[in-house]
C-alpha positions as CSV (number, residue, x, y, z in Angstrom):
1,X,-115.2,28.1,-8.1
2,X,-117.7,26.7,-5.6
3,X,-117.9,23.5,-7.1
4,X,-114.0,23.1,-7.4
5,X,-113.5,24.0,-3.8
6,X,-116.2,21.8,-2.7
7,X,-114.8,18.9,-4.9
8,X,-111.5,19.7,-3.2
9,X,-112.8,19.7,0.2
10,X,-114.8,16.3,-0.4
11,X,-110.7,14.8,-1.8
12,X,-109.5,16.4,1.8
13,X,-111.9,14.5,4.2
14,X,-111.2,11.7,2.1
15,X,-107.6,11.9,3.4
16,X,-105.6,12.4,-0.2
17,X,-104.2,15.9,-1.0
18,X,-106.6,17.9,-3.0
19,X,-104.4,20.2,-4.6
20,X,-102.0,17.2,-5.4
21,X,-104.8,15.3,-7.1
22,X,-106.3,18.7,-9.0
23,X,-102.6,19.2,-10.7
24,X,-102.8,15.7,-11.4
25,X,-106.1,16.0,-12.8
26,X,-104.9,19.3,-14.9
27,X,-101.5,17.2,-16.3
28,X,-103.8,13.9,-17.1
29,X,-106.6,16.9,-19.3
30,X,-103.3,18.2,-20.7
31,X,-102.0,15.1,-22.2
32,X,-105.1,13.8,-23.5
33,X,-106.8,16.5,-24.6
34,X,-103.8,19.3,-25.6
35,X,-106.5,22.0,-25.2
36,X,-104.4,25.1,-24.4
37,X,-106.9,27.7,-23.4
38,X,-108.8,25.0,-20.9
39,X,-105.5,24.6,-19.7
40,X,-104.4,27.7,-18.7
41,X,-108.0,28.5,-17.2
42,X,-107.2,25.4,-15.0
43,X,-104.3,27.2,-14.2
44,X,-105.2,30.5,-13.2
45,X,-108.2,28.4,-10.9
46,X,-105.3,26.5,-9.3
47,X,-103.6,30.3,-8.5
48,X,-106.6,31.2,-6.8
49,X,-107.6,27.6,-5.3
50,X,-105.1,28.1,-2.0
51,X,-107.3,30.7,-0.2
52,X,-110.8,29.6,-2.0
53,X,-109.7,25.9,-0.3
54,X,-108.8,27.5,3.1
55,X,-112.2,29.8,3.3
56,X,-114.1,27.0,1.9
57,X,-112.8,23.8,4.0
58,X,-112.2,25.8,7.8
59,X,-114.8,28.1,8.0
């Protein structure tokens, strides 16, 4: 989770919308690699990402 929330704050300072380029990231996984369970792990991150991303970034 650390890693994912730093990656995310690194895409913020760089001025793009991290969440925005995480789902994108998730949809390009999902159509070249169709691997359900990774997937839906990504998912449930990306449910949790909102307050790991706020604690993380604005501390």
């Amino acid at each position: 989770m650390k890693l994912i929330t730093l990656l995310a704050c690194s895409l913020h300072s760089s001025g793009l919308t991290s969440l925005g380029s995480l789902l994108h990231s998730v949809s390009q996984f999902q159509k070249t690699r169709r691997n359900v369970s990774l997937v839906r792990s990504a998912h449930k991150c990306l449910d949790s990402f909102e307050e790991e991303f706020k604690f993380g970034c604005y501390r």
